[in-house]
Backbone as a printed PyTorch tensor [residue, N CA C, xyz], in Angstrom:
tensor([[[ 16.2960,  96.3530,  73.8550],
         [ 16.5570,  95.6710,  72.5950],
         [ 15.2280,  95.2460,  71.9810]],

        [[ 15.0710,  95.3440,  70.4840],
         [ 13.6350,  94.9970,  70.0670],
         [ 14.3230,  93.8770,  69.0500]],

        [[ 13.5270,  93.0690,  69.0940],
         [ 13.5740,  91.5980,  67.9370],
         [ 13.1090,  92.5940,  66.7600]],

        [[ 13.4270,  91.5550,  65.4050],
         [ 13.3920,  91.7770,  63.7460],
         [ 11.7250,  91.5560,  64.1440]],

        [[ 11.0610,  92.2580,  63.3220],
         [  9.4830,  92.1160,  63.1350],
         [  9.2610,  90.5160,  62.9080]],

        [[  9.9130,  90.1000,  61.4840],
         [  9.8740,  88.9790,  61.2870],
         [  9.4570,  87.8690,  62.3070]],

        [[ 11.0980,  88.3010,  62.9860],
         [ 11.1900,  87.0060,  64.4090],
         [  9.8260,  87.5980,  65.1170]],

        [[  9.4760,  88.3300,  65.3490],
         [  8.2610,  88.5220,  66.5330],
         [  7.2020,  88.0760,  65.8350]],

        [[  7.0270,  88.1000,  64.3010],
         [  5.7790,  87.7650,  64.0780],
         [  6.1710,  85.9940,  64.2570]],

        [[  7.1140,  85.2930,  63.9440],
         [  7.1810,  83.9650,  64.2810],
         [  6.8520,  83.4500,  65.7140]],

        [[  7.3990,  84.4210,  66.3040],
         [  7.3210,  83.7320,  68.1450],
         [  5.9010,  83.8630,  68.4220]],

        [[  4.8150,  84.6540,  67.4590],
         [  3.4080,  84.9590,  67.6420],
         [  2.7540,  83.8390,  67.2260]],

        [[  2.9470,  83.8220,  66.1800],
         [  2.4640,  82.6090,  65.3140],
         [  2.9010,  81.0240,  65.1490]],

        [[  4.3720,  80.9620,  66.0000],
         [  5.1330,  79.9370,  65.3340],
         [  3.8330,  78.4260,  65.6110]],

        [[  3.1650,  78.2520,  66.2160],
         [  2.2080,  77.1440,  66.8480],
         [  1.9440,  76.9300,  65.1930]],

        [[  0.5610,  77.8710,  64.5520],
         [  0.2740,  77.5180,  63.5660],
         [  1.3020,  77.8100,  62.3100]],

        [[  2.4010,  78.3720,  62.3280],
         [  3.4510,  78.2320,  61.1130],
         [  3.5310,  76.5050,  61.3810]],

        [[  4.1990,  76.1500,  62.2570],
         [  4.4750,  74.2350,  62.1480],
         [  2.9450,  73.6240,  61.8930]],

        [[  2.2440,  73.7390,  62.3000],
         [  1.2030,  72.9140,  61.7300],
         [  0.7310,  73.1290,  60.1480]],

        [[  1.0740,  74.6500,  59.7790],
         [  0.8610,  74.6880,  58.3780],
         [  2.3850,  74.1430,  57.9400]],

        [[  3.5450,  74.2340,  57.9280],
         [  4.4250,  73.5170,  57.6080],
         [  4.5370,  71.5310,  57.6590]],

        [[  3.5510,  70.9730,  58.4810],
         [  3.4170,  69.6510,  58.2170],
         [  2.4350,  69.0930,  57.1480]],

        [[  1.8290,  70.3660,  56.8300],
         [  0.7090,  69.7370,  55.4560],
         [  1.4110,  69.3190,  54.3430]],

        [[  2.6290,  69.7130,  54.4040],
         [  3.7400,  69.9640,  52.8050],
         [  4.2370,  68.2070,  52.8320]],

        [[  4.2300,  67.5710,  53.6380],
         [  4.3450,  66.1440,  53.5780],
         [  2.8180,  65.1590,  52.7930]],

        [[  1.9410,  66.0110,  52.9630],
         [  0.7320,  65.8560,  52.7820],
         [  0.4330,  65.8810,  51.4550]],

        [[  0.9620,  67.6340,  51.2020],
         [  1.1220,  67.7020,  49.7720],
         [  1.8030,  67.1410,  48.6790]],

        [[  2.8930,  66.3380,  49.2770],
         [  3.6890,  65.7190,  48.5190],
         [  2.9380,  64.6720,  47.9730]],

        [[  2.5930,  63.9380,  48.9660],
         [  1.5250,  62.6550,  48.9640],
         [  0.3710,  63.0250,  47.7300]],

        [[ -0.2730,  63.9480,  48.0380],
         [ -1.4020,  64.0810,  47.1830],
         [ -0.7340,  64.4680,  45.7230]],

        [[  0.4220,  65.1470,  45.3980],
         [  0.3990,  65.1460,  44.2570],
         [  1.4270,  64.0140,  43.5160]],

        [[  2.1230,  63.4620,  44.6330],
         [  2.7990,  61.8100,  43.7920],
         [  0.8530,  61.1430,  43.6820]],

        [[ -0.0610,  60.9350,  43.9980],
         [ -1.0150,  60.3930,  43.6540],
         [ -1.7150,  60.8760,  42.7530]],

        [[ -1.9590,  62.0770,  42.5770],
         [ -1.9600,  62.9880,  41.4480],
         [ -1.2670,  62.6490,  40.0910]],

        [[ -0.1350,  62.2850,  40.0000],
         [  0.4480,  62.0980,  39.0000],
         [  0.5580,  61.0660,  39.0400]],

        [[  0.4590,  60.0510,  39.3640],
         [  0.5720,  58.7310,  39.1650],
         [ -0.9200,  58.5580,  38.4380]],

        [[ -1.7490,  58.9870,  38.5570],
         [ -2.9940,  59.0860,  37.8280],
         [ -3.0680,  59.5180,  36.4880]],

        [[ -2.2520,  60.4960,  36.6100],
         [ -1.8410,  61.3180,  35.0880],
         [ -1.0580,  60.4920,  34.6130]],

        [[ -0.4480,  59.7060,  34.9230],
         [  0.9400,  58.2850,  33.8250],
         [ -0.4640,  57.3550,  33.6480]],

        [[ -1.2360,  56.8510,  34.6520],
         [ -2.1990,  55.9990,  34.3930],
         [ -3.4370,  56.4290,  32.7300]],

        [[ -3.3800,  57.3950,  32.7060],
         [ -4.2740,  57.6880,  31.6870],
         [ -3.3390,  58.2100,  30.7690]],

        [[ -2.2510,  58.3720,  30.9100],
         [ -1.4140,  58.8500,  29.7230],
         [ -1.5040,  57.7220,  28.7480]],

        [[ -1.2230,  56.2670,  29.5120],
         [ -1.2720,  55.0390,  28.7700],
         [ -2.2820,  54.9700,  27.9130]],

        [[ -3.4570,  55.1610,  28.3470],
         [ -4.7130,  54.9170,  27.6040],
         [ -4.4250,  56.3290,  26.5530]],

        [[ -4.2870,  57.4270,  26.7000],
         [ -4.5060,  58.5060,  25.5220],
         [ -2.8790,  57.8560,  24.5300]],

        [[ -1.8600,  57.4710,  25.2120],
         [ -0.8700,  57.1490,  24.3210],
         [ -1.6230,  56.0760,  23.1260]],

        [[ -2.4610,  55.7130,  23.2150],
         [ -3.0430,  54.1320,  22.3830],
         [ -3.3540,  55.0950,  20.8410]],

        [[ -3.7090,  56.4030,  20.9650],
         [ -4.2700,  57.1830,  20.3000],
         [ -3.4550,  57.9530,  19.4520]],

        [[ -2.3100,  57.7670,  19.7710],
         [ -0.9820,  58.5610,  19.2760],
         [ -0.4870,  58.7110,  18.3370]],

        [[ -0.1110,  59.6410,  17.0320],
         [  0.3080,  59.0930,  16.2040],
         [  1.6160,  58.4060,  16.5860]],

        [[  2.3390,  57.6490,  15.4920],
         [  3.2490,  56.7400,  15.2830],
         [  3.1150,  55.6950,  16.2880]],

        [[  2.0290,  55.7170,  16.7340],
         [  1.9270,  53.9920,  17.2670],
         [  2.7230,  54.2190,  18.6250]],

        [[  3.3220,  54.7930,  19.4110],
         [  4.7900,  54.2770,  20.4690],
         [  3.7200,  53.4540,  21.8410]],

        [[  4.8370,  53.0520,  22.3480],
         [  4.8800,  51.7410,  23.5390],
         [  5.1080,  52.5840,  25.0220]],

        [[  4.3940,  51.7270,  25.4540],
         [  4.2920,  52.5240,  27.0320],
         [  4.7310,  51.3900,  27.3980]],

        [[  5.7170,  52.4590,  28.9220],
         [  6.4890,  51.8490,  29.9610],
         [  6.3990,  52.6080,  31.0050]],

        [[  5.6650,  52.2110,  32.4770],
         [  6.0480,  52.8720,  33.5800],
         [  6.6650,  52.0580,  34.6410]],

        [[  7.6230,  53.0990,  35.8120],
         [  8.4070,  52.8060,  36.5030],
         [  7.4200,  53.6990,  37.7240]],

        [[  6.6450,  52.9400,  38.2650],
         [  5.9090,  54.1620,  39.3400],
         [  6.0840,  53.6510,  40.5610]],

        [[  6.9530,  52.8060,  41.1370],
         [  7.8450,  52.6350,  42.4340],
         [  8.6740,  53.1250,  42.6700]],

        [[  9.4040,  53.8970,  42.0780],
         [ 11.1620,  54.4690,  41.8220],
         [ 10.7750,  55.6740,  42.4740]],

        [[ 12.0070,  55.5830,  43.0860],
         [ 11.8480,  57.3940,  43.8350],
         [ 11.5990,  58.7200,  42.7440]],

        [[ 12.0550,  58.1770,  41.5590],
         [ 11.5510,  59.2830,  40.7840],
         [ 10.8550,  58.3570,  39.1400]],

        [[  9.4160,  58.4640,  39.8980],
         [  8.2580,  57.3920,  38.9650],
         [  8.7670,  58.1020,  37.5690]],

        [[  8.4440,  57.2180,  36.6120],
         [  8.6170,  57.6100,  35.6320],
         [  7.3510,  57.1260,  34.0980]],

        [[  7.1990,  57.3340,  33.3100],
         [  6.4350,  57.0920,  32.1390],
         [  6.8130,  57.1380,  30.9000]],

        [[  7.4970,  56.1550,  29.9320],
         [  8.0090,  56.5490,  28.7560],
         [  7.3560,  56.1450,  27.9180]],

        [[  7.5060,  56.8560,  26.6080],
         [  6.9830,  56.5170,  25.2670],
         [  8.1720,  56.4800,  24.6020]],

        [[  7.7960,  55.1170,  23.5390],
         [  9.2330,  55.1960,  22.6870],
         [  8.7520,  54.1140,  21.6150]],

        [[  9.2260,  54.0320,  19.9950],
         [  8.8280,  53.1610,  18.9070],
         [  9.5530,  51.9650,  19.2840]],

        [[  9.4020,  50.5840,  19.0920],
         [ 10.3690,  49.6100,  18.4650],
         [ 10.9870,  50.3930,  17.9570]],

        [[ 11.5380,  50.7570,  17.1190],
         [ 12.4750,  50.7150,  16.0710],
         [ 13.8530,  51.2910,  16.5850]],

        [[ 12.9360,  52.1650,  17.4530],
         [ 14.0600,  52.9910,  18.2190],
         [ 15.2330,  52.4800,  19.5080]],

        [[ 14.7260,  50.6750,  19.1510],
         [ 15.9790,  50.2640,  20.1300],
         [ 16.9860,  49.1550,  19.7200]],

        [[ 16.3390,  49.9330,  17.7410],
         [ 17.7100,  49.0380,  16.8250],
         [ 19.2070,  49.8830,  17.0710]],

        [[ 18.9200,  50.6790,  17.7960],
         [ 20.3360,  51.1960,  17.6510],
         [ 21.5950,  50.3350,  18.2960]],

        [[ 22.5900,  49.4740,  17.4090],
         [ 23.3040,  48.4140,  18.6700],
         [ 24.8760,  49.2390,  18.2770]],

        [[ 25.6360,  48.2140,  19.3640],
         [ 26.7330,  48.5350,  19.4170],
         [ 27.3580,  47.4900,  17.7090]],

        [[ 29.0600,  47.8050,  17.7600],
         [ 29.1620,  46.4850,  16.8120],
         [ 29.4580,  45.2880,  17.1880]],

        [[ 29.2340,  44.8820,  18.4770],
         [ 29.0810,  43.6860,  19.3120],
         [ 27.7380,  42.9730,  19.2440]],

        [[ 26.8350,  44.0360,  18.5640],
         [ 25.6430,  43.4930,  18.4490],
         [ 24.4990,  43.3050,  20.0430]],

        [[ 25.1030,  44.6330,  21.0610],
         [ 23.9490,  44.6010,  22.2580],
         [ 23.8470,  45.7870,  22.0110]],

        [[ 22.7170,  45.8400,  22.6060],
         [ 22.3080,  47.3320,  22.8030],
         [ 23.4250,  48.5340,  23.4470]],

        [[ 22.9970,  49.3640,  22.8390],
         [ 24.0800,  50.6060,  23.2010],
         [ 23.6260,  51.5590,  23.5020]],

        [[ 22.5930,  52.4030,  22.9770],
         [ 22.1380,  53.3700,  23.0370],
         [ 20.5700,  53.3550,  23.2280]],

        [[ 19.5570,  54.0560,  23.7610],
         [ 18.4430,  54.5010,  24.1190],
         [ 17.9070,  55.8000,  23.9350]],

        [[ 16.5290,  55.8070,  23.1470],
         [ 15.7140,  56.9430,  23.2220],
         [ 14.5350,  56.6810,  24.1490]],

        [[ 13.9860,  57.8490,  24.7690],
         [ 12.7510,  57.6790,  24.9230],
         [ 11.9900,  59.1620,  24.9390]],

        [[ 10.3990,  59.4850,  25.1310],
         [ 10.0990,  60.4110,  25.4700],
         [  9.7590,  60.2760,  26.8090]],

        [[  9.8590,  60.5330,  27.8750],
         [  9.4710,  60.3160,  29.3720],
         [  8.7320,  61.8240,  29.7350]],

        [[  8.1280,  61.2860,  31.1010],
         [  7.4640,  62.0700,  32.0590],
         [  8.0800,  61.6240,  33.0280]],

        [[  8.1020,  62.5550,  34.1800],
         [  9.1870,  62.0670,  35.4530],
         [  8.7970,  63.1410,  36.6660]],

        [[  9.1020,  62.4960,  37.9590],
         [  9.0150,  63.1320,  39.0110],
         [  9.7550,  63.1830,  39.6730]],

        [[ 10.0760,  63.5600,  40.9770],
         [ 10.8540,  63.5490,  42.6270],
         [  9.5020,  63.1080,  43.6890]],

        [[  9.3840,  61.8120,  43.3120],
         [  8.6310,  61.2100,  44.8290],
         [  8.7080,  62.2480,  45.9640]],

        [[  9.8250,  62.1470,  46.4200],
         [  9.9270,  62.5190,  47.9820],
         [ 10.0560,  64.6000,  48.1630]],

        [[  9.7060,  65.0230,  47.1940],
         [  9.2500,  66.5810,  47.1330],
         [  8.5000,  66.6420,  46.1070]],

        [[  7.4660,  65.8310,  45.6710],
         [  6.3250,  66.5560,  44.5690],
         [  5.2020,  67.0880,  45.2970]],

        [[  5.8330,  68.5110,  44.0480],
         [  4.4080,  69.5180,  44.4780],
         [  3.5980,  69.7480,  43.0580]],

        [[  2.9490,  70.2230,  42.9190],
         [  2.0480,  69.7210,  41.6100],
         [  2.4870,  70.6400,  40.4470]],

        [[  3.8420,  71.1150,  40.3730],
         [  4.2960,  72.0140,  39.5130],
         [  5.6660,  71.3350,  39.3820]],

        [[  5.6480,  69.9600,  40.1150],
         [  7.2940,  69.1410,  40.2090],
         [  7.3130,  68.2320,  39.2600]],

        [[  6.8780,  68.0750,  37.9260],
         [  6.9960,  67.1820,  36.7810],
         [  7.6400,  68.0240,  35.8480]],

        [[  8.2690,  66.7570,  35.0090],
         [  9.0580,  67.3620,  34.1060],
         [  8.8160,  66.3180,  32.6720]],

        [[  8.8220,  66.5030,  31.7250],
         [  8.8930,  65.5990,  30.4100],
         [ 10.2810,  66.3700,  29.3220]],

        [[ 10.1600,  64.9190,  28.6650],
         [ 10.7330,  65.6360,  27.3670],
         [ 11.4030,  64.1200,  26.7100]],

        [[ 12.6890,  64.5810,  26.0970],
         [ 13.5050,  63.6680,  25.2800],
         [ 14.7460,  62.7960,  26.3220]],

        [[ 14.7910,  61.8440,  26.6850],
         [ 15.6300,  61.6150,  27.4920],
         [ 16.4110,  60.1430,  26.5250]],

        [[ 17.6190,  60.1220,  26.9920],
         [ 18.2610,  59.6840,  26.1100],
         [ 19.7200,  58.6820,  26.7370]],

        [[ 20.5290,  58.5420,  26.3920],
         [ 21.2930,  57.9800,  27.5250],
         [ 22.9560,  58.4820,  26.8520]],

        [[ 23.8280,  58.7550,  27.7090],
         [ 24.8680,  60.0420,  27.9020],
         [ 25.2350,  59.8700,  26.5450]],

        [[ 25.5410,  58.7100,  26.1960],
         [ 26.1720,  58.7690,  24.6190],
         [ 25.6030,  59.6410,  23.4410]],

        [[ 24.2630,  59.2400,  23.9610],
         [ 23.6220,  60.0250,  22.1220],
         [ 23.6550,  61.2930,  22.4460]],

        [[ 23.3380,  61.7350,  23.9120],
         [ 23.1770,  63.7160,  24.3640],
         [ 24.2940,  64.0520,  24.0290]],

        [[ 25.5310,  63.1960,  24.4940],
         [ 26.9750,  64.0300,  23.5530],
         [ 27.4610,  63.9310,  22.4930]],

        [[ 26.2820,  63.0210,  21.3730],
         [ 26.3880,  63.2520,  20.2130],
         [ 26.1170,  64.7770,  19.3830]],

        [[ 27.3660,  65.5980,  18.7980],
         [ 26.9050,  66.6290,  18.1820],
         [ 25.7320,  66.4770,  17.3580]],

        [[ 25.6880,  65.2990,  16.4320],
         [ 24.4480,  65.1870,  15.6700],
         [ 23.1920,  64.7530,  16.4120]],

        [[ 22.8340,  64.4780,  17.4950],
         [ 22.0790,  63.9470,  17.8710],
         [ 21.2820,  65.4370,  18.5750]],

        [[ 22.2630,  65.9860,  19.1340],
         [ 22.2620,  67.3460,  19.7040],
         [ 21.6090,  68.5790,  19.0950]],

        [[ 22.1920,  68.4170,  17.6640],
         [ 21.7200,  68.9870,  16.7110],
         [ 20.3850,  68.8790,  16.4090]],

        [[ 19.8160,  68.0880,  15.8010],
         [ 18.3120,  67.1560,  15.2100],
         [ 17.6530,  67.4660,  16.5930]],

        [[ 17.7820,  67.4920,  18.0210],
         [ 16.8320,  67.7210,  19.2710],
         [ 16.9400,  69.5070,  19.6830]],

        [[ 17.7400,  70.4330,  19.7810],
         [ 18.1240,  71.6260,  20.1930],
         [ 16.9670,  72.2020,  19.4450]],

        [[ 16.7820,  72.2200,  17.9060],
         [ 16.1230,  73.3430,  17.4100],
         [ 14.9840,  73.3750,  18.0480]],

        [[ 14.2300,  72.1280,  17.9720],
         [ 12.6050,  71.7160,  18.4650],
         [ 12.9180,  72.1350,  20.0540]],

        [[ 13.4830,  71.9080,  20.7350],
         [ 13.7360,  72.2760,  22.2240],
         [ 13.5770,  73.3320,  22.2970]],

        [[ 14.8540,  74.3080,  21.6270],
         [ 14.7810,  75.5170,  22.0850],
         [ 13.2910,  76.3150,  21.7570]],

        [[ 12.7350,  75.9370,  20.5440],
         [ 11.4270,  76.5640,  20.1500],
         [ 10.4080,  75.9930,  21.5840]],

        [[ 10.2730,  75.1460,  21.8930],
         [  9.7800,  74.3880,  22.7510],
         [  9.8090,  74.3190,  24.2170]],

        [[ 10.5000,  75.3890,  24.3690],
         [ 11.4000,  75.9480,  25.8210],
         [ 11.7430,  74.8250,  26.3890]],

        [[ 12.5820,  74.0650,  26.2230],
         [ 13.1700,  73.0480,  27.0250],
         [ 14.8180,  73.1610,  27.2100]],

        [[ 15.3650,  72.5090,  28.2340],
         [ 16.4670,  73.0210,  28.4460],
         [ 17.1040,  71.5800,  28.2420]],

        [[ 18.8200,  71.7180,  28.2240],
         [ 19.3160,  70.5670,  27.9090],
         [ 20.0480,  69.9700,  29.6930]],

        [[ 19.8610,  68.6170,  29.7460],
         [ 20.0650,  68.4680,  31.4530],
         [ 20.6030,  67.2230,  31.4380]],

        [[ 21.6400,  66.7820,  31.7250],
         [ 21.8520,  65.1640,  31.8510],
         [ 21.8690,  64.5760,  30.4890]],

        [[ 21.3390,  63.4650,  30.9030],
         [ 20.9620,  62.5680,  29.9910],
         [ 19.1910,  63.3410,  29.2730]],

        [[ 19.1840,  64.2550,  29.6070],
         [ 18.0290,  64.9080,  28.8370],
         [ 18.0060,  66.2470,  27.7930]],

        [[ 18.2410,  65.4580,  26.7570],
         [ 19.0510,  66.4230,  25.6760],
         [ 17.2140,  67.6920,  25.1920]],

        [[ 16.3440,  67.1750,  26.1520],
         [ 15.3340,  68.1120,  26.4220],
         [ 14.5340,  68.0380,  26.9450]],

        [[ 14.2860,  68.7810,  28.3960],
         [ 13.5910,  68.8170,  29.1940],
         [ 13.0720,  70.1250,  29.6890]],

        [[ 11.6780,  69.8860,  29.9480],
         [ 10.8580,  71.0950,  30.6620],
         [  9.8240,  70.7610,  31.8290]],

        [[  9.6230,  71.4380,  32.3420],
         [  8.7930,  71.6300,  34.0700],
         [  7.1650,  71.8950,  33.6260]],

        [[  6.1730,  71.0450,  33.7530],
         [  4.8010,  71.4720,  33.5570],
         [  4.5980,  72.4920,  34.6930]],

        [[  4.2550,  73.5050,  34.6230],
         [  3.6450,  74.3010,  35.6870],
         [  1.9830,  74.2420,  35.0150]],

        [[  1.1720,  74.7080,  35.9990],
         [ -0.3590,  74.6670,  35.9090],
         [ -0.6900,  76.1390,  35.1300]],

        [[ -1.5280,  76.1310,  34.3900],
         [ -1.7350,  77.2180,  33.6240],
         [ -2.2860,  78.3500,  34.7300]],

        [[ -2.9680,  77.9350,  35.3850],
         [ -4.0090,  78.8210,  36.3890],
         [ -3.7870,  78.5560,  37.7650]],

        [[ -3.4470,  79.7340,  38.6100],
         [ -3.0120,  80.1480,  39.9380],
         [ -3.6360,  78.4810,  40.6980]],

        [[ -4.6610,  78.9600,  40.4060],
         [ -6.3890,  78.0600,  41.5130],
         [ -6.6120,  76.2630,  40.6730]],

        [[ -5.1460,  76.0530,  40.1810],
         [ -5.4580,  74.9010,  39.1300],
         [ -6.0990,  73.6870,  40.5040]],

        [[ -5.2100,  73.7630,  41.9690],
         [ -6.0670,  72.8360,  42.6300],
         [ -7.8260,  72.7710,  42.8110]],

        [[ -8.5680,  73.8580,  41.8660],
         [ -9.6390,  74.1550,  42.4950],
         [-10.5110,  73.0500,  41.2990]],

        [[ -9.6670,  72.7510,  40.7290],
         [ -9.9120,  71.3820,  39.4340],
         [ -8.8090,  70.9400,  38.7920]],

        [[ -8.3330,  69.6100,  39.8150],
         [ -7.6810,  68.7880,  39.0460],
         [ -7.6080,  68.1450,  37.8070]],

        [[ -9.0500,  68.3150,  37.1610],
         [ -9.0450,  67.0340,  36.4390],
         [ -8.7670,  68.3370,  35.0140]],

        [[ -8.9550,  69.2000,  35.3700],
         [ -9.0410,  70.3870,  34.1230],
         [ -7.2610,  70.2780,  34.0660]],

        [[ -6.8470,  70.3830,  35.5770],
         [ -5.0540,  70.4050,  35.4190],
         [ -4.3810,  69.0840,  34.4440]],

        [[ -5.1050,  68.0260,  35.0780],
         [ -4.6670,  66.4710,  34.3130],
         [ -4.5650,  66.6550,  33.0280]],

        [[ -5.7240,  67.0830,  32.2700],
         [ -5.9250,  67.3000,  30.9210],
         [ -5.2000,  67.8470,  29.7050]],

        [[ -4.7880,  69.2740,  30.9030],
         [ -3.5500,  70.2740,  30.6710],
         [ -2.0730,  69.1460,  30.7740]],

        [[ -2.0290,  68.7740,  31.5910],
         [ -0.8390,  68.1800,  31.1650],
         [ -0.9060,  66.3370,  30.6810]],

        [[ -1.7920,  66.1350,  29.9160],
         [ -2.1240,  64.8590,  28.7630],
         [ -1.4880,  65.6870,  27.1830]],

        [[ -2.3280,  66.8060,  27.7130],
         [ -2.3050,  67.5630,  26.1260],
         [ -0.5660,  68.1410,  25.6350]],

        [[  0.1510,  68.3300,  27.0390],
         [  1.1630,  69.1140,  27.1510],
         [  2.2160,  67.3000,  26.2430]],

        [[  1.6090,  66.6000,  27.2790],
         [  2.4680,  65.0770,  26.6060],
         [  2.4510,  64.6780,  25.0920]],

        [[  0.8100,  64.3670,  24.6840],
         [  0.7480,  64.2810,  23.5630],
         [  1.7230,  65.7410,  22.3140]],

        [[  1.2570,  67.0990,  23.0490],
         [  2.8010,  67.7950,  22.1930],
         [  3.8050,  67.5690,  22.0270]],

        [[  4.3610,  66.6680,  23.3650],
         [  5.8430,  66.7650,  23.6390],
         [  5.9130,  65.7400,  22.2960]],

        [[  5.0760,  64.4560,  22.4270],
         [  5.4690,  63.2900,  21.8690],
         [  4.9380,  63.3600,  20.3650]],

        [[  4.2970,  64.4080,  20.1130],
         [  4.5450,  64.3720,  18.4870],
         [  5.3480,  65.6600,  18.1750]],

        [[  5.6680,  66.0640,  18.7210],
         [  7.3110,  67.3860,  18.3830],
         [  8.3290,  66.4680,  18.0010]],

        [[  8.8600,  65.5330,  18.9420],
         [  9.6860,  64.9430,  18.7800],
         [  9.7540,  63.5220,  18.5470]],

        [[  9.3420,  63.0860,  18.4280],
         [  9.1740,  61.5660,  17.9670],
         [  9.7500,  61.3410,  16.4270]],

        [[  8.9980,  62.2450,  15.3700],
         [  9.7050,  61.9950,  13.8860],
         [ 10.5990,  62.6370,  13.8510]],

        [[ 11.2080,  63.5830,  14.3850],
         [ 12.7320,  63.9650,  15.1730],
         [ 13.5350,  62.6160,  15.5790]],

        [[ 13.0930,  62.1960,  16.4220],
         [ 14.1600,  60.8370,  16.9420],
         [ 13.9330,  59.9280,  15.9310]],

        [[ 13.0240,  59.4090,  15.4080],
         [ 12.6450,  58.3230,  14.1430],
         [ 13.8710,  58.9590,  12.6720]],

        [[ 13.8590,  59.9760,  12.6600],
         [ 14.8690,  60.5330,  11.9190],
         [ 16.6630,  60.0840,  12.1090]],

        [[ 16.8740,  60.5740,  13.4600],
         [ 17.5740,  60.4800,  14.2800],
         [ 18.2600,  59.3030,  14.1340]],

        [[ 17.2090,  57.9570,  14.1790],
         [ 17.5300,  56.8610,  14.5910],
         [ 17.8690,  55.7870,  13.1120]],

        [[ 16.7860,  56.3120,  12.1380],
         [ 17.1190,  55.8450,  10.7320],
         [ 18.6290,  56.3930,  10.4030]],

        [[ 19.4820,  57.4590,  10.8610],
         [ 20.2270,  58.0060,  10.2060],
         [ 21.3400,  56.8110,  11.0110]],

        [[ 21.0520,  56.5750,  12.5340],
         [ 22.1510,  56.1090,  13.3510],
         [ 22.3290,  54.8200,  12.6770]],

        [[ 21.4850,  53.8280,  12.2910],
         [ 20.7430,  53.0070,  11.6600],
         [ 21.8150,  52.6780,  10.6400]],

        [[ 21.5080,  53.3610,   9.5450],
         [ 22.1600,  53.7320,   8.1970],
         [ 23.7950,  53.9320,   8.5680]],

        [[ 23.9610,  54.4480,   9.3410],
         [ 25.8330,  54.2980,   9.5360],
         [ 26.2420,  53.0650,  10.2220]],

        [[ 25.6280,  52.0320,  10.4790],
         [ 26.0340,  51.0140,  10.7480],
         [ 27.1990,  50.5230,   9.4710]]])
């Protein structure tokens, strides 16, 4: 009887397959620190932004997070007069599996307005041009991948790449939701 090549090349190698398989805990580590660096300076390039928006991070949460969003955009109330609805633009991760291609940004929103047809409407066109997909409470979201195979061979060139990727996201859509939100506004 002969073993699958496969299996024989494992029973050859398996010593260093597990030791290269424990770096991936490693890697996780380095790129939740990685990106927690990239929300840290997002703040400072957000100051620069047009329409002025407000930074908020959540970088304890199993899945850290970074939003941009106007005042204005959290006049939207119920007719009880509390809050009801939420925009934001976010950046977001998975703590416990980030690999440096595991971020995602876009329009995130909260279930009510994503199953608004009109709301749906006013975010889809810019999305779809924008390759973003519709997910949850994220009436648009997309995955930064690194432009270049060897992007670990310079982080800070990768960081940059995805500052620049944010600042797009957040002036694509921002006078999109400011639109959005004057209109929700106005039907009071």
């Amino acid at each position: 009887m002969k073993l699958d090549p496969r299996l024989e090349f494992y029973l050859k190698h398996h010593q260093q397959i597990e030791e290269w398989a424990n770096l991936q805990k490693l890697v996780y580590d380095e790129a939740d620190k990685f990106f927690l660096s990239v929300i840290d300076d997002l703040e400072a390039a957000a100051a620069m932004f047009p329409g002025e928006p407000k930074f908020e991070k959540s970088p304890t949460d199993s899945h850290p997070v970074a939003s941009l969003w106007r005042p204005h955009w959290e006049e939207v109330w119920n007719k009880e007069g509390e809050p009801e609805d939420w925009f934001t633009i976010a950046f977001q991760w998975k703590r416990a599996v980030a690999m440096f291609d595991g971020m995602w940004g876009g329009v995130n929103c909260k279930n009510t307005f994503r199953s608004s047809p009109f709301v749906s409407a006013a975010i889809q066109e810019a999305a779809i041009k924008g390759g973003f997909k519709e997910k949850k409470q994220w009436p648009a979201k997309r995955y930064f991948h690194p432009s270049r195979e060897d992007f670990y061979a310079n982080l800070d060139t990768y960081k940059a790449e995805l500052l620049r990727e944010m600042e797009q996201i957040w002036q694509t859509f921002y006078p999109i939701i400011d639109d959005v939100v004057e209109k929700l506004i106005a039907k009071r």
